[in-house]
N, C-alpha and C positions, 0 to 999 in steps of 0.2 A: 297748756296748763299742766303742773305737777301737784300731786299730793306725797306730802311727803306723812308717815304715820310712825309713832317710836316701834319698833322692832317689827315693820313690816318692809318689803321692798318699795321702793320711790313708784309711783303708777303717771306714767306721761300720757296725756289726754292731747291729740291733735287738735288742730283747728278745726271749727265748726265752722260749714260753709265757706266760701269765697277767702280767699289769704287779702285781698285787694279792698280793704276795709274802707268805706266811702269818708265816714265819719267816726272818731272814738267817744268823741262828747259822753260823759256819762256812761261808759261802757265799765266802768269800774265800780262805779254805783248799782249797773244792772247786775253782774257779778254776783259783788257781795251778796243784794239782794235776795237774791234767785240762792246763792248759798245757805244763806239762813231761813228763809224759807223750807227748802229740801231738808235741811235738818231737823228744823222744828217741828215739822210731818215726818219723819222719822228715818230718814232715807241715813245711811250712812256718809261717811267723809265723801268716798269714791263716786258714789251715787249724786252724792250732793254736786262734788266738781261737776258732774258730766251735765247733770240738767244745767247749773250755773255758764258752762262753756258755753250748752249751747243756745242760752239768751244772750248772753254777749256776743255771739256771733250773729244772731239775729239783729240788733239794735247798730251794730255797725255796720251794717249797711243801708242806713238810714240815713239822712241830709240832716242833721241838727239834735239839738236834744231829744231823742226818741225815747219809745218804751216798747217793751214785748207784750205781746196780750197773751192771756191763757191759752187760747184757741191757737195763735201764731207757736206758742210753746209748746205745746199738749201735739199739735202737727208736727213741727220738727224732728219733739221727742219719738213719735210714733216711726217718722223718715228715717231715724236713725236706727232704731230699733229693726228695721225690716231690711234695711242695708240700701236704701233709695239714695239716699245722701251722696254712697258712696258711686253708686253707676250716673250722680248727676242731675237726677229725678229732684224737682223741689216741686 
């Protein structure tokens, strides 16, 4: 994901979890969602992408039209925040 912002640098957000996405059904829906969300609670642009990323990354790896729960979100966010994500840890 990229945030592009007028006269700031472009910010490139990696994948959240697994590259090998089972299903995208509706991963653009969670997205958005999860973006205006984090906005409307007051999180900025960059803040906003990252929780948005990483719902989408959760939801695709689900078998069909899925959804991220709070709890599934609020953990990842948490995984990611402590660096688990990145050693593998889910």
């Amino acid at each position: 994901m990229a945030v592009f912002e007028r006269g700031k640098p472009a910010v490139f957000i990696p994948v959240f979890g697994n590259e090998q996405a089972i299903d995208v059904t509706g991963a653009g829906d969670t997205v958005i969602a999860a973006l205006t969300l984090a906005l409307a609670a007051g999180a900025n642009f960059v803040e906003a992408a990252h929780i948005a990323n990483i719902a989408g990354g959760i939801v695709v790896m689900k078998r069909g039209t899925a959804t991220v729960t709070g709890e599934e979100l609020l953990g990842a966010i948490r995984r990611e925040a402590t660096g688990a994500e990145a050693s593998g840890s889910r």
